[in-house]
C-alpha positions in Angstrom: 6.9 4.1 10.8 8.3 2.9 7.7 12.3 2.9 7.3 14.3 1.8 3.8 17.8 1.4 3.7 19.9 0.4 0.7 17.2 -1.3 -1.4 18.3 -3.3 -3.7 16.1 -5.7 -6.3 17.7 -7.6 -8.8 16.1 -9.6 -10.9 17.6 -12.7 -13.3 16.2 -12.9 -17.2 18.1 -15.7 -18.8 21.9 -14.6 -18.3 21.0 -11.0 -17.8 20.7 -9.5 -14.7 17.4 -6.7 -14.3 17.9 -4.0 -11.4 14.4 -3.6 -10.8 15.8 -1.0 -7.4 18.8 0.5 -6.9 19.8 1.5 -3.5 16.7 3.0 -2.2 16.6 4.5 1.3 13.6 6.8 2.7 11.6 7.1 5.0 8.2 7.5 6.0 6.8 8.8 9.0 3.8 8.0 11.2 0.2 9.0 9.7 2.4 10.5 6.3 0.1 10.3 3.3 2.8 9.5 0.6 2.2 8.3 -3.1 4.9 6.7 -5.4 4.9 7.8 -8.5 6.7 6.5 -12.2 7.0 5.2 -15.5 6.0 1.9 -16.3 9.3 0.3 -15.2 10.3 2.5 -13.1 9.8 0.0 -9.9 7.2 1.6 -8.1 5.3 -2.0 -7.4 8.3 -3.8 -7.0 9.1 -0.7 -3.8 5.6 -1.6 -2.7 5.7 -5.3 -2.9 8.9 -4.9 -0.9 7.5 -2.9 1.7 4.7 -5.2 2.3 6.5 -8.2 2.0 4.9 -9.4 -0.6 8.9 -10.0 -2.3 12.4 -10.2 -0.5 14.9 -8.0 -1.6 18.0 -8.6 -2.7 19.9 -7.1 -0.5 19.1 -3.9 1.9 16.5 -3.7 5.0 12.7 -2.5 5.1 11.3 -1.9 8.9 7.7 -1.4 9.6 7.1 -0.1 13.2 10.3 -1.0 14.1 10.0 -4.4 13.0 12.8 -6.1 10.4 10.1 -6.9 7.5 12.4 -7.7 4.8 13.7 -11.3 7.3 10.6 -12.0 8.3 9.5 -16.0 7.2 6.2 -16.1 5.9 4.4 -16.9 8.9 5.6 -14.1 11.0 4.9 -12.1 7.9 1.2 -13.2 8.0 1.3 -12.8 11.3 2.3 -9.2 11.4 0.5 -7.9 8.3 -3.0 -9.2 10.6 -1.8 -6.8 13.2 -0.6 -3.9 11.5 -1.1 -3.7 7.5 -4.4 -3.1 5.2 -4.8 -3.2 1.6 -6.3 -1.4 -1.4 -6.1 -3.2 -4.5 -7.4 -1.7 -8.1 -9.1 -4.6 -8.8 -11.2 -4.5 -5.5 -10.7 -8.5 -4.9 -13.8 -8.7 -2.8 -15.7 -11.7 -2.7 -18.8 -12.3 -5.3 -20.9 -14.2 -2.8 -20.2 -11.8 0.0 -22.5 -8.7 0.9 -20.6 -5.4 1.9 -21.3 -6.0 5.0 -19.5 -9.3 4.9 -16.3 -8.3 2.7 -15.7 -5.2 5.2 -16.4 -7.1 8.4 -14.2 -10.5 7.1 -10.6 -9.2 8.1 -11.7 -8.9 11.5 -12.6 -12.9 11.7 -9.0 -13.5 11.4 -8.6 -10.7 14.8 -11.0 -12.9 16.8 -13.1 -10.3 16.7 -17.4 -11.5 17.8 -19.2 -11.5 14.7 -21.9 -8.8 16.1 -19.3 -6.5 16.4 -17.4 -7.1 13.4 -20.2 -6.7 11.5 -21.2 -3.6 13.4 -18.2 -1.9 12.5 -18.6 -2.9 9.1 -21.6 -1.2 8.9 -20.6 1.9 10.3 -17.8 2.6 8.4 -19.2 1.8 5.2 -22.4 4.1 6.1 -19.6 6.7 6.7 -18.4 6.0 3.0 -21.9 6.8 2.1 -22.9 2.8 0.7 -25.6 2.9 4.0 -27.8 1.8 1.3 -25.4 -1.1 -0.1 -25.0 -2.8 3.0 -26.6 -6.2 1.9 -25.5 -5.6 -1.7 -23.4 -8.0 -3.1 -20.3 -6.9 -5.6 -22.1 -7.4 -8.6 -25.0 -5.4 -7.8 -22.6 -2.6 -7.2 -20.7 0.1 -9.4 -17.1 -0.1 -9.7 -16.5 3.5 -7.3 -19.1 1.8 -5.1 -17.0 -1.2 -5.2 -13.7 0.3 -4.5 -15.2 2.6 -1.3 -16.2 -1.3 -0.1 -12.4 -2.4 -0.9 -10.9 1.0 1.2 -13.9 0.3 4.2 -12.1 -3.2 4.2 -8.6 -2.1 4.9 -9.6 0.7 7.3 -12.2 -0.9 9.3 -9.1 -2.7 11.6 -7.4 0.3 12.1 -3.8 -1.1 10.9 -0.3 0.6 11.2 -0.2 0.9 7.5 -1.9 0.7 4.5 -0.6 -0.2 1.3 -2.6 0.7 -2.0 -1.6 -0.4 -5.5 -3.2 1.8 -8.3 -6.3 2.4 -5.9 -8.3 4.3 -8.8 -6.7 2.8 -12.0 -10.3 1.4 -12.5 -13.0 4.6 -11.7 -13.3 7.8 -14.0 -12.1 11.1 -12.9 -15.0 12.3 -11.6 -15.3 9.0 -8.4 -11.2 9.3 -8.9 -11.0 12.6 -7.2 -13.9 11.5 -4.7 -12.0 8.1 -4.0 -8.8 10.1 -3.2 -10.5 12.9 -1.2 -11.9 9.7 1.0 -8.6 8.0 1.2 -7.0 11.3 2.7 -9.7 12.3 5.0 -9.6 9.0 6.8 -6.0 8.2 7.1 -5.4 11.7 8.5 -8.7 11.5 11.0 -6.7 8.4 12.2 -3.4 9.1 11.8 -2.6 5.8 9.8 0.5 5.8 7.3 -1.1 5.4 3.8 1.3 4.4 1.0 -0.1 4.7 -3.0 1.3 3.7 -6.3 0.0 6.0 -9.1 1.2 6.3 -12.2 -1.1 9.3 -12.7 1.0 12.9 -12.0 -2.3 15.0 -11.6 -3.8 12.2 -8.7 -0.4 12.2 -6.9 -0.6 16.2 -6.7 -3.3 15.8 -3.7 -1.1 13.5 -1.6 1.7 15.8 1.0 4.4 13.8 0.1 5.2 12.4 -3.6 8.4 10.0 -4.2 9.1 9.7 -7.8 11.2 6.7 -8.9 13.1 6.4 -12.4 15.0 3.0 -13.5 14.6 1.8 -9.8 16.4 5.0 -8.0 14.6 8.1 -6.3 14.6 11.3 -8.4 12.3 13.5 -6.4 11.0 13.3 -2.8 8.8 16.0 -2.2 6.5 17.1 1.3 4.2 19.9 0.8 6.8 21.2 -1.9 9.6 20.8 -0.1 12.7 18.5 -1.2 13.6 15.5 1.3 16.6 14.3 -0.6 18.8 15.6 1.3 17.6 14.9 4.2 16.7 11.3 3.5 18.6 9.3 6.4 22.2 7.4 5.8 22.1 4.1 6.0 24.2 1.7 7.4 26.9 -0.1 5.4 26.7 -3.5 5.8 28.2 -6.1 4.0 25.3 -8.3 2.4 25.1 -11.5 0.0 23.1 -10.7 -2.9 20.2 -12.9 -3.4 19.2 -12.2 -6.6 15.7 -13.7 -7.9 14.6 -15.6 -11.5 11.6 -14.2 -12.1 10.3 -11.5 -14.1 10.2 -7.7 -12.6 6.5 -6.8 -12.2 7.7 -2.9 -12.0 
């Protein structure tokens, strides 16, 4: 589902160059549960920002379903994160004036999707979360764990390829933590969606199959159900590539 080869970020800081990734190449297969895990620094969000997207690297390829992500122009990018991509942020970014209902149901506006059955979807799946009593409740009147289950009913209710989640319980105690990730296993396995997490919590990445730990930008440690995938991570092309290296500041 997801396939990395030679990625590369590097970023420019006055007249110093910062290699925010170095060479990365894995992959990830369909419905894999798989968190990234590192040091502040270690370019964990910058690997997930390149996987959605969200950044271009400076050299090296990132395929999603096939599809060259990393040349995509910004409109085929929106285009095909609609189609195949949810995500889970820690701040929850739903929208104060919006009801559960509303927040879960609102991706599936952009789909073209009749508003009784968007919303009826939104209400099933967030009953399924347990928030059937939240339905007309808007953030504010919520908890933060009841919050975040409204954020993860968001990005599953279209059923994408992939879903990308950036510190998805950096905000809940460890009591809703352990829920939250219980939750976000369950479903992705019932329907065999690829789930990718950034944690920089050891203990929470323990529950996921696969953990890839990062350190200054490389992979150390790729590990399914115990088992080491480093050597058999797959060889990449050599290709000779222009680096395009980017001014701002690494948000690693």
């Amino acid at each position: 589902m997801i396939r990395v080869e030679n990625l590369r970020k590097v970023y420019k800081v006055g007249d110093e160059k910062v290699v925010a990734l170095d060479n990365i190449s894995v992959k990830i297969e369909k419905g894999e549960f798989c968190c990234i895990v590192g040091t502040s620094g270690s370019g964990k969000s910058t690997l997930l920002n390149m996987l959605a997207g969200l950044e271009k690297p400076t050299k090296g390829k990132v395929r999603i379903n096939g599809q060259l992500v990393s040349k995509m122009t910004e409109k085929e990018l929106a285009k095909f994160r609609q189609e195949n991509i949810g995500f889970i942020f820690q701040s929850y970014n739903l929208m104060p004036t919006l009801t559960a209902t509303e927040n879960v149901a609102f991706p599936l506006l952009f789909k073209g999707v009749d508003r009784d059955i968007r919303e009826k979807k939104a209400k099933k799946i967030l009953k399924e979360m347990g928030l059937g009593d939240r339905l007309n409740h808007k953030p504010g009147e919520m908890s933060g764990g009841q919050q975040q289950r409204v954020g993860i009913a968001r990005a599953f209710v279209g059923r994408p390829n992939v879903i990308f989640a950036d510190e998805p319980t950096g905000n809940l105690d460890s009591a809703t933590t352990e829920q939250v990730m219980k939750m976000l296993l369950d479903i992705s396995q019932q329907n065999n969606i690829t789930f990718v997490m950034v944690t920089h919590d050891p203990e929470l990445a323990q529950m996921a199959p696969r953990v890839i730990t990062l350190k200054d930008g490389r992979v150390v440690s790729d590990m399914k159900d115990g088992v080491s995938l480093l050597e058999q991570d797959l060889i990449p092309e050599q290709e000779n590539e222009t680096e395009i290296i980017s001014t701002q500041t690494a948000d690693q």
